[in-house]
PDB file of N, CA, C and O in Angstrom:
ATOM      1  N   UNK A   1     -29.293  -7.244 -91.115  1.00  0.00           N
ATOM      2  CA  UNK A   1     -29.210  -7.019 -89.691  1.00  0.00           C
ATOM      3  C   UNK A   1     -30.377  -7.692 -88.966  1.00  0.00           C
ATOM      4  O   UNK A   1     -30.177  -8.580 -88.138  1.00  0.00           O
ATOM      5  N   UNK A   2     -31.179  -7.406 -89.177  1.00  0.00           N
ATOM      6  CA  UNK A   2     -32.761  -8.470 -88.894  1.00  0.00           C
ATOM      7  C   UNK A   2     -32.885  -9.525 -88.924  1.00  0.00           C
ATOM      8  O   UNK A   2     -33.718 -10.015 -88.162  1.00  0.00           O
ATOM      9  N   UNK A   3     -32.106 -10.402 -89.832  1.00  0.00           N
ATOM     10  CA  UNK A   3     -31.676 -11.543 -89.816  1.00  0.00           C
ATOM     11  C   UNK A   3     -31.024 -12.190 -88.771  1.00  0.00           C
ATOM     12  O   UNK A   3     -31.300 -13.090 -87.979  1.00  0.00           O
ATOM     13  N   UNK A   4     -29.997 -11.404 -89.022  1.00  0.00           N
ATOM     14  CA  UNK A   4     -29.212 -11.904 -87.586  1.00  0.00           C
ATOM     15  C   UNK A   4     -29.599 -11.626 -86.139  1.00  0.00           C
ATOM     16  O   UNK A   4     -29.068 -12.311 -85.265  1.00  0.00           O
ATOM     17  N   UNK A   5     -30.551 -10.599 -85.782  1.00  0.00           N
ATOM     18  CA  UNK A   5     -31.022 -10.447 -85.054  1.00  0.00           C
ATOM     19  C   UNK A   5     -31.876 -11.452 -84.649  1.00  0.00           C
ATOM     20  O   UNK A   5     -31.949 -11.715 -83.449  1.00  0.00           O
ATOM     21  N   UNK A   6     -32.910 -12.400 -85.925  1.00  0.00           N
ATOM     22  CA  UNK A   6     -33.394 -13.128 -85.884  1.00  0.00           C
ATOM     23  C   UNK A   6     -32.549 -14.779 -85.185  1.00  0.00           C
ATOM     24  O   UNK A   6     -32.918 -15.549 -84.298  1.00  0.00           O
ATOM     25  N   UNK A   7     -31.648 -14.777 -85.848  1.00  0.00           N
ATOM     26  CA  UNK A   7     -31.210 -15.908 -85.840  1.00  0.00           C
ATOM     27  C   UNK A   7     -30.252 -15.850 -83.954  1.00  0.00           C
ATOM     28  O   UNK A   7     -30.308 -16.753 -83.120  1.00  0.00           O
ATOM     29  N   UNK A   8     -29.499 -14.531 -83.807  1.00  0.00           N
ATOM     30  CA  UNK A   8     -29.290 -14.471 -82.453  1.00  0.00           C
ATOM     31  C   UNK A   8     -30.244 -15.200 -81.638  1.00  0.00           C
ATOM     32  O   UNK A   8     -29.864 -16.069 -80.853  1.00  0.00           O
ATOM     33  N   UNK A   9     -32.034 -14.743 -81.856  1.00  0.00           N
ATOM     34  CA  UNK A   9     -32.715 -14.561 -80.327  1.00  0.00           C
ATOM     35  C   UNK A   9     -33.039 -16.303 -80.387  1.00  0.00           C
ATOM     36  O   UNK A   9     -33.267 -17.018 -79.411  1.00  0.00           O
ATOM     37  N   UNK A  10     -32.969 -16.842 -82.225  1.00  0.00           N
ATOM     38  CA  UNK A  10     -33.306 -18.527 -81.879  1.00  0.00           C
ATOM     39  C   UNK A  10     -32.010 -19.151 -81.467  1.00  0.00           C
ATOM     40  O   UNK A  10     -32.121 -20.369 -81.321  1.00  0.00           O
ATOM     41  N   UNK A  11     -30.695 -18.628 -81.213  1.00  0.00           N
ATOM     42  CA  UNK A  11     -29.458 -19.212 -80.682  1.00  0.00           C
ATOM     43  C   UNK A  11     -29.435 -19.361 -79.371  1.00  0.00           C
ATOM     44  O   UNK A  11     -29.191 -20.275 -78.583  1.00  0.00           O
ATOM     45  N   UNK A  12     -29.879 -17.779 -79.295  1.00  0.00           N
ATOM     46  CA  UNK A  12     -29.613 -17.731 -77.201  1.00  0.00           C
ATOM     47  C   UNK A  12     -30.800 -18.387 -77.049  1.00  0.00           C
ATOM     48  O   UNK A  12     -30.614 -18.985 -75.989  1.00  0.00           O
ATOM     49  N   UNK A  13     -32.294 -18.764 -77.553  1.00  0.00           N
ATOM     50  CA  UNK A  13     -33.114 -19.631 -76.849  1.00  0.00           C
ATOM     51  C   UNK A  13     -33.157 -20.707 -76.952  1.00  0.00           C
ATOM     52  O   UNK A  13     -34.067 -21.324 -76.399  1.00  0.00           O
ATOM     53  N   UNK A  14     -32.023 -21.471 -77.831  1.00  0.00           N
ATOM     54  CA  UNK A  14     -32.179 -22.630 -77.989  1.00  0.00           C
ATOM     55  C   UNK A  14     -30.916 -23.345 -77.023  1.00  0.00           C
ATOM     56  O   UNK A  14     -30.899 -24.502 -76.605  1.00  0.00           O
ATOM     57  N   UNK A  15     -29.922 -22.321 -76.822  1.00  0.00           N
ATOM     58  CA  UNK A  15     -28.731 -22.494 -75.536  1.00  0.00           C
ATOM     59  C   UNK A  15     -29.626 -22.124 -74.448  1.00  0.00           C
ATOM     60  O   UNK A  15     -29.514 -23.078 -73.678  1.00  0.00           O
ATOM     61  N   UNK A  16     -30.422 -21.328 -73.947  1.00  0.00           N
ATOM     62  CA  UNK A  16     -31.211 -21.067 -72.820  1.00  0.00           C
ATOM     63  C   UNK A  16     -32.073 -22.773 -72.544  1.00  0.00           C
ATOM     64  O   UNK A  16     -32.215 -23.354 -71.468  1.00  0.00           O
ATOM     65  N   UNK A  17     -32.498 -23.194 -73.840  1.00  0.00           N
ATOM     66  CA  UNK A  17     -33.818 -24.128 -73.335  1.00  0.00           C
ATOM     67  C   UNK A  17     -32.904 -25.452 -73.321  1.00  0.00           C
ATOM     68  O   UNK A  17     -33.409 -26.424 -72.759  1.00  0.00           O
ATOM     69  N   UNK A  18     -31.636 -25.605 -73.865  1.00  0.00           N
ATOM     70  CA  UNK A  18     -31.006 -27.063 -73.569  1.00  0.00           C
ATOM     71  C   UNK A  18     -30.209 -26.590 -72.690  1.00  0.00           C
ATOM     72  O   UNK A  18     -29.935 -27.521 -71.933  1.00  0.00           O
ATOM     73  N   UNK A  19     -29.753 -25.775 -72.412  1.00  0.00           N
ATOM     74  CA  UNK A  19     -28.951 -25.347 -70.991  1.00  0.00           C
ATOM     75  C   UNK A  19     -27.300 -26.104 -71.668  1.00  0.00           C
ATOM     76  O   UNK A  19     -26.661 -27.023 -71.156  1.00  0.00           O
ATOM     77  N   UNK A  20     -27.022 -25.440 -72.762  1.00  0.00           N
ATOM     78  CA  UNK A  20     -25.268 -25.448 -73.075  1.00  0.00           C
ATOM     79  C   UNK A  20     -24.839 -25.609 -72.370  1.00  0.00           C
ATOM     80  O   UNK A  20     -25.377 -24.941 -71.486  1.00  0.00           O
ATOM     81  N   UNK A  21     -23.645 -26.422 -71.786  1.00  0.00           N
ATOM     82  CA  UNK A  21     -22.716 -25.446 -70.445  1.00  0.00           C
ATOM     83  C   UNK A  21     -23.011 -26.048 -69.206  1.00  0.00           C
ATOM     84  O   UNK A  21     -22.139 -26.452 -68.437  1.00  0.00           O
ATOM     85  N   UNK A  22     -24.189 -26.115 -69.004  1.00  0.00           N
ATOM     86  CA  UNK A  22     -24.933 -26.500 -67.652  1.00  0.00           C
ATOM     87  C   UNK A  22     -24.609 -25.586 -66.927  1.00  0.00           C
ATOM     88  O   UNK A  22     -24.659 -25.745 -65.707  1.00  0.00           O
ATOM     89  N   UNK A  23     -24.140 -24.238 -67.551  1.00  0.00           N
ATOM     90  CA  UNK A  23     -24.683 -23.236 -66.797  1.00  0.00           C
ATOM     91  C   UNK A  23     -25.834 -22.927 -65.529  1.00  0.00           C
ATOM     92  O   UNK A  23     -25.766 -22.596 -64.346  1.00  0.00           O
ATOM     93  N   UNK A  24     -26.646 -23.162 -66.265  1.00  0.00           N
ATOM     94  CA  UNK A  24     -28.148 -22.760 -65.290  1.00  0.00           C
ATOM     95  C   UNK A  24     -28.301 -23.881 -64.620  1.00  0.00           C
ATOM     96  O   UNK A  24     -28.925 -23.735 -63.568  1.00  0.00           O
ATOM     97  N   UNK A  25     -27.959 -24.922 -64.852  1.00  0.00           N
ATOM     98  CA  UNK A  25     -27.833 -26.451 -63.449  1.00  0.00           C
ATOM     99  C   UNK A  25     -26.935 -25.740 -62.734  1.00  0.00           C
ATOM    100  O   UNK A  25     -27.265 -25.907 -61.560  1.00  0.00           O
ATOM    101  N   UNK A  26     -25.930 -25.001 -62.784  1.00  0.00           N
ATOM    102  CA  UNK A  26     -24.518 -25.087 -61.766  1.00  0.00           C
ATOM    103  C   UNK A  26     -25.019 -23.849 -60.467  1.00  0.00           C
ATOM    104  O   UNK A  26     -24.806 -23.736 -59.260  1.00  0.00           O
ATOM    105  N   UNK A  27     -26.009 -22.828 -61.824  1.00  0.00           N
ATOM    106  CA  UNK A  27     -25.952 -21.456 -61.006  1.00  0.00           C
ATOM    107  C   UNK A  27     -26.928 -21.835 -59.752  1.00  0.00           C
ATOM    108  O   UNK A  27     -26.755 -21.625 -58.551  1.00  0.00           O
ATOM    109  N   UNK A  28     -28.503 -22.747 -60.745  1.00  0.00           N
ATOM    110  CA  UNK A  28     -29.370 -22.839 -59.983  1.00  0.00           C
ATOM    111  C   UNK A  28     -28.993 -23.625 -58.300  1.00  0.00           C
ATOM    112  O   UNK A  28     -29.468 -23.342 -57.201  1.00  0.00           O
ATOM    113  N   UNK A  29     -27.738 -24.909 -58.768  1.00  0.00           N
ATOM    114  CA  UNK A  29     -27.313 -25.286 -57.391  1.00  0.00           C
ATOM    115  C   UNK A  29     -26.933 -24.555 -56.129  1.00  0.00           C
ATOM    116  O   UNK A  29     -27.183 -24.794 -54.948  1.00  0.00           O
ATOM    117  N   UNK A  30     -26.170 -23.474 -56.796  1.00  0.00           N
ATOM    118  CA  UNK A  30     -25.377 -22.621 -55.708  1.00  0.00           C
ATOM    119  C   UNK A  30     -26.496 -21.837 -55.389  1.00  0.00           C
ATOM    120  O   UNK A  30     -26.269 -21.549 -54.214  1.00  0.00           O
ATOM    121  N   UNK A  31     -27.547 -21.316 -55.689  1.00  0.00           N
ATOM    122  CA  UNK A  31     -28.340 -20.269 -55.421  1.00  0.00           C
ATOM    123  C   UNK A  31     -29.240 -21.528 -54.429  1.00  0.00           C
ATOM    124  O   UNK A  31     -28.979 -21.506 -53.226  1.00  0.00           O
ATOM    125  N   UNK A  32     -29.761 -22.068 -54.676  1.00  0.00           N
ATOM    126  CA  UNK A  32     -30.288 -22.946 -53.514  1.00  0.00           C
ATOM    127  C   UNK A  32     -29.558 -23.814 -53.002  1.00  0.00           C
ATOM    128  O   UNK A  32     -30.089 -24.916 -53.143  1.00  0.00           O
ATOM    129  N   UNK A  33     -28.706 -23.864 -52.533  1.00  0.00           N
ATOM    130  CA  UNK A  33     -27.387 -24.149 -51.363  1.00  0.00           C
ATOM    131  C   UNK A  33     -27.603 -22.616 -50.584  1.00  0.00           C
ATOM    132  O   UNK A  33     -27.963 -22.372 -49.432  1.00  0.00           O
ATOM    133  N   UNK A  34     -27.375 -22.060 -51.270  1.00  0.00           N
ATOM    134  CA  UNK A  34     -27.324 -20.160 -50.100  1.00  0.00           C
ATOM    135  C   UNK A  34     -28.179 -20.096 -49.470  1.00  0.00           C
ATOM    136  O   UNK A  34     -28.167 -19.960 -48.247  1.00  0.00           O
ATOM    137  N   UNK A  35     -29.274 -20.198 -50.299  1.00  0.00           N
ATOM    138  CA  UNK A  35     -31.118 -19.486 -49.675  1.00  0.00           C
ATOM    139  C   UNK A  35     -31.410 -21.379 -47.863  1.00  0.00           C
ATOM    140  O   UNK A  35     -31.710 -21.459 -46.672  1.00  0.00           O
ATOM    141  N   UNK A  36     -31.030 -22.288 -49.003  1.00  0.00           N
ATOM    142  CA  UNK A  36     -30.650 -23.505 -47.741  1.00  0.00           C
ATOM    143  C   UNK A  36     -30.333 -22.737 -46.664  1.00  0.00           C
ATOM    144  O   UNK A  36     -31.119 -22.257 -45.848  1.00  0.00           O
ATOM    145  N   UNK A  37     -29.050 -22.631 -46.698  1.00  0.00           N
ATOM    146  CA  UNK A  37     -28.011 -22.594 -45.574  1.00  0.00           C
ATOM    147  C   UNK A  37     -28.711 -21.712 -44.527  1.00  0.00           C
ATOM    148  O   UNK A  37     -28.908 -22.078 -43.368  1.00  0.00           O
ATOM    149  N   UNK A  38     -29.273 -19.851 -45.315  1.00  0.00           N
ATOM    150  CA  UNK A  38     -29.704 -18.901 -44.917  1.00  0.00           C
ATOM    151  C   UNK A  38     -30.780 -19.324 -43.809  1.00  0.00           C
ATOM    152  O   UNK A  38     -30.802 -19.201 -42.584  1.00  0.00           O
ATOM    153  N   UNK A  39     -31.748 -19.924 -44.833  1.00  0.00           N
ATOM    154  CA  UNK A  39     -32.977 -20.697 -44.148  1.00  0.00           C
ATOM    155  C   UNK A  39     -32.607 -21.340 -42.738  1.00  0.00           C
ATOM    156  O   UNK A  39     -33.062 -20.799 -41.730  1.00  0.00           O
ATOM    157  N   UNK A  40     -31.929 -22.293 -42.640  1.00  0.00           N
ATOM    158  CA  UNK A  40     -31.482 -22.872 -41.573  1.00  0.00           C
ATOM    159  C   UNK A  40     -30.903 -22.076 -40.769  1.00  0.00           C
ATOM    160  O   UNK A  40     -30.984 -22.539 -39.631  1.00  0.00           O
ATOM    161  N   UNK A  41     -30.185 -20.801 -40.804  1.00  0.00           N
ATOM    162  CA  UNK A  41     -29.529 -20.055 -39.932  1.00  0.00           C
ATOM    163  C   UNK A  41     -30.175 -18.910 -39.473  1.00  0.00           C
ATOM    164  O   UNK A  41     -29.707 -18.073 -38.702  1.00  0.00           O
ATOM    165  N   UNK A  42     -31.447 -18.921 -40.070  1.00  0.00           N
ATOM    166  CA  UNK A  42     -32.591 -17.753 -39.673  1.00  0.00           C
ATOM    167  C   UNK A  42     -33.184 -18.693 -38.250  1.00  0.00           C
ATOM    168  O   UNK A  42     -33.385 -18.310 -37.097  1.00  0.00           O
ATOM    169  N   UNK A  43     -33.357 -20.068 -38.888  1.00  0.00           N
ATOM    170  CA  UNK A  43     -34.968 -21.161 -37.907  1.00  0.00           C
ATOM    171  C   UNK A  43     -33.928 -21.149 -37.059  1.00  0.00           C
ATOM    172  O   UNK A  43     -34.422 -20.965 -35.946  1.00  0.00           O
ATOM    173  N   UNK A  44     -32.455 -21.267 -36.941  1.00  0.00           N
ATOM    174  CA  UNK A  44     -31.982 -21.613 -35.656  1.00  0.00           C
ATOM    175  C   UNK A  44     -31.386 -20.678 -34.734  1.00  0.00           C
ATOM    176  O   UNK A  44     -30.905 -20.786 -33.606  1.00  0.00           O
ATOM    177  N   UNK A  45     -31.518 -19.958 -35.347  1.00  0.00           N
ATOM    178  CA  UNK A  45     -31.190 -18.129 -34.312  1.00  0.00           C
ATOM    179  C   UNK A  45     -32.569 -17.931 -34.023  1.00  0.00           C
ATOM    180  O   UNK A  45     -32.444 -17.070 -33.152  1.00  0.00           O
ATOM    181  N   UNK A  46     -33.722 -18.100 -34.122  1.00  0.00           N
ATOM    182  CA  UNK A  46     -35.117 -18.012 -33.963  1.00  0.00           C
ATOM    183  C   UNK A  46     -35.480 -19.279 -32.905  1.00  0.00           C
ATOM    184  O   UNK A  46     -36.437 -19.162 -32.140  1.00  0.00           O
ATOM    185  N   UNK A  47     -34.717 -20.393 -32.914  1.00  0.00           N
ATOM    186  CA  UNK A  47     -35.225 -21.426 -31.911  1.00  0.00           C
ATOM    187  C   UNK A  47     -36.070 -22.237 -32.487  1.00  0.00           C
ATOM    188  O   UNK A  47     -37.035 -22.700 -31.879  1.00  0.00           O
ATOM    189  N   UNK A  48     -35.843 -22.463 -33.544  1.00  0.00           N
ATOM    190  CA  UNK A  48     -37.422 -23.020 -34.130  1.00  0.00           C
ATOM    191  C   UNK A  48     -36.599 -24.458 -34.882  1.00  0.00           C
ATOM    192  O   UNK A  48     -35.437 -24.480 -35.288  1.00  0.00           O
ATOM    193  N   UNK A  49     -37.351 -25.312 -34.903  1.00  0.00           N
ATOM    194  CA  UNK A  49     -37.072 -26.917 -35.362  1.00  0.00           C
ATOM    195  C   UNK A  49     -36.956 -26.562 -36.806  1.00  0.00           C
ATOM    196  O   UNK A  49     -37.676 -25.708 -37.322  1.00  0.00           O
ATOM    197  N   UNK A  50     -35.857 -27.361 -37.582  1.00  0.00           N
ATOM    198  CA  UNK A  50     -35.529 -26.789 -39.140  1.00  0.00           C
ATOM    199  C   UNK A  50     -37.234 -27.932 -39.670  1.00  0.00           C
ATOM    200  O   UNK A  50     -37.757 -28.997 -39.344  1.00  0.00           O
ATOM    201  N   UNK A  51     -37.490 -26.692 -40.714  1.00  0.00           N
ATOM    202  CA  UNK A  51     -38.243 -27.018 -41.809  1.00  0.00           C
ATOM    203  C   UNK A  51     -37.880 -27.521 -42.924  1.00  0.00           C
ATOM    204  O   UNK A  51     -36.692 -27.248 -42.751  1.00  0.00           O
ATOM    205  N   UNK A  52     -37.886 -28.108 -44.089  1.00  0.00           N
ATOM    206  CA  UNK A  52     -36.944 -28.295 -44.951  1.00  0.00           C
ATOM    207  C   UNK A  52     -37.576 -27.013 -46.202  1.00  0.00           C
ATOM    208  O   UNK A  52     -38.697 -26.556 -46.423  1.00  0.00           O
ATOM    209  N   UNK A  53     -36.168 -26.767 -46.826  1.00  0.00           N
ATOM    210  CA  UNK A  53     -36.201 -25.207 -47.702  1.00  0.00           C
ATOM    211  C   UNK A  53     -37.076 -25.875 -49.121  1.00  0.00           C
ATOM    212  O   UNK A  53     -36.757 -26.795 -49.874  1.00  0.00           O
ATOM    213  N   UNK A  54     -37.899 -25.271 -49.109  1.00  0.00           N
ATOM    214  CA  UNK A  54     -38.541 -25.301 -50.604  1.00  0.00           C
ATOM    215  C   UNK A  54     -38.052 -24.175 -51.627  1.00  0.00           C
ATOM    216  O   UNK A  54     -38.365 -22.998 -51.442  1.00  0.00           O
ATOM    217  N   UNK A  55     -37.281 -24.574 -52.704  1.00  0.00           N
ATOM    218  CA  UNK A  55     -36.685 -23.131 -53.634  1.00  0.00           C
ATOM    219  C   UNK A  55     -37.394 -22.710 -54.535  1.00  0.00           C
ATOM    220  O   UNK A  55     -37.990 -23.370 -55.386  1.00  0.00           O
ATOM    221  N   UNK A  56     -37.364 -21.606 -54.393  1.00  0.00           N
ATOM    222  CA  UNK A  56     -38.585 -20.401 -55.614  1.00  0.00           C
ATOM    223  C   UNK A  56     -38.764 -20.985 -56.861  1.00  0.00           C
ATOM    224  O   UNK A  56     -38.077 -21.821 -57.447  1.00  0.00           O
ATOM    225  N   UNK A  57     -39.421 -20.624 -57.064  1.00  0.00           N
ATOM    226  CA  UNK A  57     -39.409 -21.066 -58.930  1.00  0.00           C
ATOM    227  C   UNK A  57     -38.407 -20.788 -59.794  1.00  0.00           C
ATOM    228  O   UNK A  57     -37.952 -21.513 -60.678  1.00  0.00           O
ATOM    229  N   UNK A  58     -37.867 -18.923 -59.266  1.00  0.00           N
ATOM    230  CA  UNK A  58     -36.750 -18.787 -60.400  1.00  0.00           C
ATOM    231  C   UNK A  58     -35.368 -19.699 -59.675  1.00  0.00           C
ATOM    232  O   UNK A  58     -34.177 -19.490 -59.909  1.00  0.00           O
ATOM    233  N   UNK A  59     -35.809 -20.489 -58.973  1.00  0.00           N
ATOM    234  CA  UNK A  59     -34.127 -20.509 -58.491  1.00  0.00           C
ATOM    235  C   UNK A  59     -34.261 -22.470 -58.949  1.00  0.00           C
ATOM    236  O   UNK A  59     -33.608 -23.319 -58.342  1.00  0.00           O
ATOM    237  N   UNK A  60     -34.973 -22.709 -59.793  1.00  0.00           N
ATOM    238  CA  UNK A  60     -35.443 -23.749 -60.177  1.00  0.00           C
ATOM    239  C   UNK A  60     -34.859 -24.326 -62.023  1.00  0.00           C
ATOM    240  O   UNK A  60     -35.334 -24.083 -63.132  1.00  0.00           O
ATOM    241  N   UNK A  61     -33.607 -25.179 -61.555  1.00  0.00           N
ATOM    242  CA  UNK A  61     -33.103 -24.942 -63.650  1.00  0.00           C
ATOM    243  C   UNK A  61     -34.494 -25.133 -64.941  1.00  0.00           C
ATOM    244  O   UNK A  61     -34.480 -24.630 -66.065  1.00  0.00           O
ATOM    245  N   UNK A  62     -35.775 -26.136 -64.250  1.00  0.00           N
ATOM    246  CA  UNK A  62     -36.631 -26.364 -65.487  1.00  0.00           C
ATOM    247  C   UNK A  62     -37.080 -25.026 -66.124  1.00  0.00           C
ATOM    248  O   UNK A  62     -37.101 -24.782 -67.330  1.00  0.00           O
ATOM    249  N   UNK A  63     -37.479 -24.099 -64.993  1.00  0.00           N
ATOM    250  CA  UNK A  63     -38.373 -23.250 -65.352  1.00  0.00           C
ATOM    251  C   UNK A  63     -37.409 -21.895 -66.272  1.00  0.00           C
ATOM    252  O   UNK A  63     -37.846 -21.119 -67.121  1.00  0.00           O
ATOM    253  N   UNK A  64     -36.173 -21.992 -65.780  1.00  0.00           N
ATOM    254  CA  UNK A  64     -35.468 -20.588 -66.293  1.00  0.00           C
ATOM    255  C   UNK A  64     -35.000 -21.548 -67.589  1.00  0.00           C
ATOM    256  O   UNK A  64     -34.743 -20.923 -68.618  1.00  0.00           O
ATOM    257  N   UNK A  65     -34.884 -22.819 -67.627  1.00  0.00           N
ATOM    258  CA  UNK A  65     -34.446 -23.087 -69.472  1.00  0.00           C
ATOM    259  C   UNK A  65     -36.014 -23.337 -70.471  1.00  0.00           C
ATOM    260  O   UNK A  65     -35.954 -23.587 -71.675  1.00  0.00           O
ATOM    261  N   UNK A  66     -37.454 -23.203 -69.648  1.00  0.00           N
ATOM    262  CA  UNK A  66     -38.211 -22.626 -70.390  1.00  0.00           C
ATOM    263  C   UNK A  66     -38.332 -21.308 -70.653  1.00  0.00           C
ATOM    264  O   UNK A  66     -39.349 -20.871 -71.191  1.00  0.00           O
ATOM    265  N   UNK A  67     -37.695 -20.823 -70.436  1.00  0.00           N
ATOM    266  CA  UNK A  67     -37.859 -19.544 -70.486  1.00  0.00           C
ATOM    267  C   UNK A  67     -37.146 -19.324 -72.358  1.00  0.00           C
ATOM    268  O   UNK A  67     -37.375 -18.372 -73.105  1.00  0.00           O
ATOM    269  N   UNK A  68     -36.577 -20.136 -72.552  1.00  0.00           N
ATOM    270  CA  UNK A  68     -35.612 -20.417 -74.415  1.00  0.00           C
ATOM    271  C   UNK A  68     -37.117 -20.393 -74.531  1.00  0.00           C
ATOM    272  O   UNK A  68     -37.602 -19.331 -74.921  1.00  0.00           O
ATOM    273  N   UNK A  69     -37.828 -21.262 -74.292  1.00  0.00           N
ATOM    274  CA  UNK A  69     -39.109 -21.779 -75.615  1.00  0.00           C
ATOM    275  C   UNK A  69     -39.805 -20.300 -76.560  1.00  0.00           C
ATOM    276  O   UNK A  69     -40.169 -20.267 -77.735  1.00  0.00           O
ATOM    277  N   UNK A  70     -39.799 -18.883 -75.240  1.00  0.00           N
ATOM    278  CA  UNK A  70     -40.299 -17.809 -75.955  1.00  0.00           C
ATOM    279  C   UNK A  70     -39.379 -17.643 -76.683  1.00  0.00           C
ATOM    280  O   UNK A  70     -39.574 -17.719 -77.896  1.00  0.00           O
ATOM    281  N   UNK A  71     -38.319 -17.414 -76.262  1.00  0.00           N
ATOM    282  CA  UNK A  71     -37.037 -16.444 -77.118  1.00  0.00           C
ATOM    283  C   UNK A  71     -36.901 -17.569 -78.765  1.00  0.00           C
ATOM    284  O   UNK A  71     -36.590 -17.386 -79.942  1.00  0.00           O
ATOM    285  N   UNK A  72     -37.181 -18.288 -78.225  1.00  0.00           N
ATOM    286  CA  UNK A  72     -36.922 -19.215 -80.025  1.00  0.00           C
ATOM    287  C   UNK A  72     -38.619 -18.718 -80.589  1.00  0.00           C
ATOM    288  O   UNK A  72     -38.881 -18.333 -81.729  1.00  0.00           O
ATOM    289  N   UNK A  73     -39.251 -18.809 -79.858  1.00  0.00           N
ATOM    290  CA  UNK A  73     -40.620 -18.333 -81.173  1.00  0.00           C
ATOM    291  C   UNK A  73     -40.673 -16.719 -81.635  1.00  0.00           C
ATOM    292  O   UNK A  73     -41.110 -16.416 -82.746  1.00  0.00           O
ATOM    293  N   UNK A  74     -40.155 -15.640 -80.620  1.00  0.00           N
ATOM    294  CA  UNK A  74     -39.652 -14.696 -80.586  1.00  0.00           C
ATOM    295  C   UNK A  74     -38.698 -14.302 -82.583  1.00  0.00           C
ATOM    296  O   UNK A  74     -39.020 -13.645 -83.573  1.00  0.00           O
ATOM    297  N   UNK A  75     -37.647 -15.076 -82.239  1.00  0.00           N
ATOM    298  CA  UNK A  75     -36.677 -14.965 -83.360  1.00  0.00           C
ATOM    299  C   UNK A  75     -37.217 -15.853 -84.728  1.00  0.00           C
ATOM    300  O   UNK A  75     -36.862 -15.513 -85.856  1.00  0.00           O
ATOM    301  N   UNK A  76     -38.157 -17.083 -84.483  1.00  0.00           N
ATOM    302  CA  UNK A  76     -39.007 -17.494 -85.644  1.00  0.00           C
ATOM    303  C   UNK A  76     -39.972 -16.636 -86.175  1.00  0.00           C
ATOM    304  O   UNK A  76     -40.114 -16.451 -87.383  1.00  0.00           O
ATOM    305  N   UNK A  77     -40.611 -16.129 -85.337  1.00  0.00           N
ATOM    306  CA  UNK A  77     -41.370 -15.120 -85.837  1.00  0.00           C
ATOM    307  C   UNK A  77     -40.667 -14.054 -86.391  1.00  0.00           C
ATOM    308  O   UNK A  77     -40.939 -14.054 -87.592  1.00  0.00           O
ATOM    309  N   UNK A  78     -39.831 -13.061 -86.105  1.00  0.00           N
ATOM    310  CA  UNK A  78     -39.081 -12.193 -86.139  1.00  0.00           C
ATOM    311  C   UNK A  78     -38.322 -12.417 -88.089  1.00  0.00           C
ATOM    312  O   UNK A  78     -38.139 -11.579 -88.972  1.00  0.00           O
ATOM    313  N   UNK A  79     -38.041 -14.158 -88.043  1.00  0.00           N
ATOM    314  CA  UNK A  79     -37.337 -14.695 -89.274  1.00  0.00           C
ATOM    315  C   UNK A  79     -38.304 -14.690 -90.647  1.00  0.00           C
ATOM    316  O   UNK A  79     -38.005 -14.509 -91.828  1.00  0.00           O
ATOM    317  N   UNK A  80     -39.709 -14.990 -89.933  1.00  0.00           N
ATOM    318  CA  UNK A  80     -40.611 -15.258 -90.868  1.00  0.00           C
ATOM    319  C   UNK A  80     -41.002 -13.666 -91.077  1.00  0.00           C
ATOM    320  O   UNK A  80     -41.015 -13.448 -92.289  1.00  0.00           O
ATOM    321  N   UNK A  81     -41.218 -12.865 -90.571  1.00  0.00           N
ATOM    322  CA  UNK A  81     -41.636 -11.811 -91.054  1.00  0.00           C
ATOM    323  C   UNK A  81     -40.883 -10.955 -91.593  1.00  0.00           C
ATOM    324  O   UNK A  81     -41.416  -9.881 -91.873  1.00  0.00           O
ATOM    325  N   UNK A  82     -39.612 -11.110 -91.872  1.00  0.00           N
ATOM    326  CA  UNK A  82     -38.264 -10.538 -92.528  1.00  0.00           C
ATOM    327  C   UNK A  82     -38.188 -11.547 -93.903  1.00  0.00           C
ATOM    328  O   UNK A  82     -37.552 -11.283 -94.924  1.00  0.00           O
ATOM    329  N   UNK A  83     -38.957 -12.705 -93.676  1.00  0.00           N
ATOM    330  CA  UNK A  83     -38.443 -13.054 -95.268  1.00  0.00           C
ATOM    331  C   UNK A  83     -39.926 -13.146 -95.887  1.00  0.00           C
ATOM    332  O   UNK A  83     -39.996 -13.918 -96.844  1.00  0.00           O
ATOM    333  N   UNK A  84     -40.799 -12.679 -95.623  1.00  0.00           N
ATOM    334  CA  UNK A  84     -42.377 -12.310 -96.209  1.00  0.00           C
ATOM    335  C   UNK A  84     -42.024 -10.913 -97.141  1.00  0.00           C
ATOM    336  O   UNK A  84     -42.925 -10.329 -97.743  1.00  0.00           O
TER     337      UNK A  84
END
C-alpha cells in the first residue's frame, strides 16, 4: 500500500509538473480572461483609464506545474524509505 502510495504522489507530480492534458494552460487561461474582463469593468464603472491586468501568481500555469517538483520528491522520498 505504501508503495503505491509512493508511486501515486510521483505520478500526480510528474502530470502536475509537465501539465498532461494542458489542463492547467486551459484553466490558467480562463481564470485570467475573468479576473481581465472583471478588472476592466471595475476601472470603467469607476471612470478611471484601463490599466493593463497583471495575474496573481496562482493564476499563472509555470508556477502551479511547479508545484509537481514537491509532490515527486514527496513520493521519492516516501519510495526510498519503504524500501530501506
Amino acid at each position: 500500500m505504501s508503495i503505491g502510495l509512493a508511486v501515486l504522489y510521483i505520478a500526480v507530480g510528474a502530470g502536475v509538473l509537465f501539465d498532461v492534458g494542458g489542463f492547467i494552460r486551459r484553466k490558467c487561461e480562463r481564470t485570467q480572461k475573468k479576473a481581465a474582463d472583471r478588472h476592466r469593468e471595475m476601472l470603467w464603472r469607476n471612470g478611471r483609464l484601463e490599466t493593463p491586468y497583471v495575474p496573481a501568481p496562482f493564476a499563472r500555469p509555470g508556477v502551479i506545474r511547479a508545484f509537481g517538483i514537491p509532490l515527486m520528491v514527496v513520493g521519492g522520498l516516501l519510495l526510498l524509505l519503504h524500501l530501506d
